[in-house]
N, C-alpha and C positions, 0 to 999 in steps of 0.2 A: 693488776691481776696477780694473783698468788697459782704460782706453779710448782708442782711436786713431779718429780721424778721418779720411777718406779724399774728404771731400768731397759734396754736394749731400748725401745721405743715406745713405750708404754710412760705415759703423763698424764696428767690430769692440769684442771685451768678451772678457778673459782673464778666466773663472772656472774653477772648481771642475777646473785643469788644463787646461784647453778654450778653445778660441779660435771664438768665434761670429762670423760676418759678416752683417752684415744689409746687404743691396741694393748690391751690388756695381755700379758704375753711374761708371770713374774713366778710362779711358785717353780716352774721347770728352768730357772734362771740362777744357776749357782751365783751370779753376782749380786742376785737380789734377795739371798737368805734372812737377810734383815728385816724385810718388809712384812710385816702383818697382811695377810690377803683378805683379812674377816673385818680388817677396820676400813675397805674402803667400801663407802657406799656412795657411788654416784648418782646423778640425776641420769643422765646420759653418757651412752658407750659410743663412742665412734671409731667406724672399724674401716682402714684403707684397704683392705683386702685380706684373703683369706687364708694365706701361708702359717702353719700354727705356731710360729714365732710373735703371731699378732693376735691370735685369737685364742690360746689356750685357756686362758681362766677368764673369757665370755661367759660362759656358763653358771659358774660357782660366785661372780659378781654379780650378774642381772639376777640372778635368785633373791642373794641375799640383801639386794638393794633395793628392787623392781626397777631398776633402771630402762631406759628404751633407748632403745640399740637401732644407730643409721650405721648403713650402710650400701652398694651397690647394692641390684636388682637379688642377684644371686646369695652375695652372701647373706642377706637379710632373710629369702628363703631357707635358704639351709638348714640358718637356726629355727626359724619357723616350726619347721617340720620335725627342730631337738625340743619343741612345747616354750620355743620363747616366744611371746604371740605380741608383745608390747615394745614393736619396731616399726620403723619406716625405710620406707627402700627409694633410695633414688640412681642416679646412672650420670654419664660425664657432663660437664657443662651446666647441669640442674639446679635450680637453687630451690629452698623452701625457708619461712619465714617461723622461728621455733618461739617457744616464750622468754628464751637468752637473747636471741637473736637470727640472722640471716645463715645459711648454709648456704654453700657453696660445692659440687661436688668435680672437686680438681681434674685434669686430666693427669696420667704417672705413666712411666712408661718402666713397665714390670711384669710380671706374668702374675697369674692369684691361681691357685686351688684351695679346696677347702683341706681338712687333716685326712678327711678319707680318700682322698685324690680325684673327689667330682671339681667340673669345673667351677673356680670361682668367679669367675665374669672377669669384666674390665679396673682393673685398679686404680686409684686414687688417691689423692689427698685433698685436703680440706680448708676452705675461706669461710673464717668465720669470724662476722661483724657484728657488731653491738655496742651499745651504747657508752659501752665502755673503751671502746678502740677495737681496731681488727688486728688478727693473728693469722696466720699460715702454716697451714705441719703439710709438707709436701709428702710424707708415705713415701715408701720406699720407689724411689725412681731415677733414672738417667737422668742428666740435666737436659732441660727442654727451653725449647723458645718460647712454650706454652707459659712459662714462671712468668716472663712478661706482660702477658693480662694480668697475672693476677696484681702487679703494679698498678693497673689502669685502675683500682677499687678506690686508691689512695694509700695514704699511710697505714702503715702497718705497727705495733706498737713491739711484736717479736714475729721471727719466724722458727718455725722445727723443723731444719732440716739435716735427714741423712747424713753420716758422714764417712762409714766404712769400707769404702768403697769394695771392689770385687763384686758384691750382687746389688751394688746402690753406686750412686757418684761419690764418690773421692773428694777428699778435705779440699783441693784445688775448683775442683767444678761445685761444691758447694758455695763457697768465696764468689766464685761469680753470678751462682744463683742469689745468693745476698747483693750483689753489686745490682743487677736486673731488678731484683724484688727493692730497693731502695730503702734497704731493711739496716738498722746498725747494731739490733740484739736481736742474737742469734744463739737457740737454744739445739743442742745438739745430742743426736739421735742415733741411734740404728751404729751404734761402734761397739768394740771390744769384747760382744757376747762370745764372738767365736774366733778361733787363731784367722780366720782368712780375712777377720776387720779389726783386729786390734790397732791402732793408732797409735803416733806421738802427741802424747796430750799437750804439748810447752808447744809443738813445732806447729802444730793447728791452732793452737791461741796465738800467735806471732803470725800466719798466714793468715787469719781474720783484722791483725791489728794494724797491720800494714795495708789495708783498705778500709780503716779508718770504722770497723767493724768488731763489736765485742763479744767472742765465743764463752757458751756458758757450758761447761765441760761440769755435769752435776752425778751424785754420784747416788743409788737408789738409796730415795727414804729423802733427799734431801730439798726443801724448799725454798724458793726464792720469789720475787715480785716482780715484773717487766712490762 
C-alpha cells in the first residue's frame, strides 16, 4: 500500500485502485506549507470526527475530487446540509462493504464538534480491509481495550496511530496500543502540530523499537509503502 502523509493526521492509502483520505486537516497547517491542496483528488474522505483540525479542507477536496465522504451519523450530516450530498454515514461498531473494501467504524474515546460548535456525534476510527491486507487509523483517542477487537480481524499490515499526547494518548500508550493491535508498522499521527504535542522524534522511534515495533515518523508531502 502506498502511503502519503499530509501532516498532523491527515493521509491518504492507495489500495485496491482507491485512494482513501483520512482527515483532511493541511492548508491551515504551517507545517504542511509544502503540500499542494489542488493536487489531491481522492476517491474517498474518511473523517474520525469532527474537530476542524480533521476536517478543514473537506470542503475544497470533495469538490474538486467528487470524492464520498464517510463518516459518523452526525458529521456526515453536517456536511450534508454544506451541499456535499455524495456521503455515507455510519455510527460505532458498524461495518459496510465499499468497492476497496470492508469498513469498520471503530470505537475512540474523544469528544467531536463540528467547526461551528454543533454537536459532532460519537468519534472514531477506522478498520479497513481488503484485499490487499488490513490497516487501522485509530482517530484521535485514549488507549482503550477496545484496540483489542480490533486484533480479533487478524493481521494488520500498518496501524495510524496518535501519538501527541495531551488531547490523544502518548508515545507510551501508543506502544501498547501496537503491542494489543499485533501491529509491527506503525505510522504516526496527530504529533507536533501544536507546542502541547510536540514529540521526541528519536525517543519515540527507540520506545517502538524496543517492542520489536517500527515507528514511521513521516514528514508532509512524504511517501512511503507498508
Amino acid at each position: 500500500m502506498d502511503i502519503t502523509y499530509y501532516g498532523h493526521a491527515c493521509f491518504s492509502v492507495r489500495v485496491a485502485g482507491k485512494t482513501l483520505l483520512f482527515d483532511p486537516f493541511i492548508t491551515p497547517n504551517p507545517l504542511a506549507e509544502s503540500v499542494d491542496v489542488t493536487a489531491i483528488k481522492p476517491d474517498y474522505i474518511l473523517l474520525s470526527h469532527g474537530h476542524a483540525d480533521h476536517v478543514a479542507d473537506v470542503e475544497k477536496i470533495a469538490l474538486q475530487s467528487g470524492a464520498r465522504l464517510i463518516g459518523n451519523f452526525e458529521v456526515i450530516q453536517w456536511f450534508s446540509a454544506q451541499g456535499l450530498t455524495n456521503a455515507h454515514s455510519m455510527n460505532s461498531g458498524g461495518s459496510f462493504l465499499f468497492d476497496f473494501g470492508r469498513v469498520t467504524y471503530t470505537p475512540a474515546i474523544h469528544s467531536s464538534s463540528m467547526p461551528d460548535g454543533s454537536y459532532g456525534g460519537q468519534p472514531g476510527g477506522f478498520l479497513v480491509e481488503t484485499d490487499e491486507g488490513a490497516f487501522y487509523y485509530s482517530g484521535d483517542t485514549a488507549l482503550t481495550h477496545d484496540m483489542k477487537l480490533v486484533a480479533v480481524a487478524g493481521r494488520l499490515r500498518f496501524a495510524a496511530l496518535c501519538l501527541g499526547d495531551n488531547f490523544t494518548m502518548g508515545v507510551e500508550d501508543a506502544v501498547t496500543a501496537a503491542e494489543w493491535l499485533g501491529c509491527k508498522e506503525i505510522l504516526g499521527v496527530h504529533y507536533d502540530t501544536f507546542p502541547p504535542i510536540v514529540i521526541d522524534h528519536e525517543a519515540a522511534k527507540e520506545a517502538f523499537l524496543k517492542k520489536g515495533k517500527k515507528l514511521h515518523l513521516l514528514a508532509p508531502g512524504d511517501v512511503c509503502q507498508l
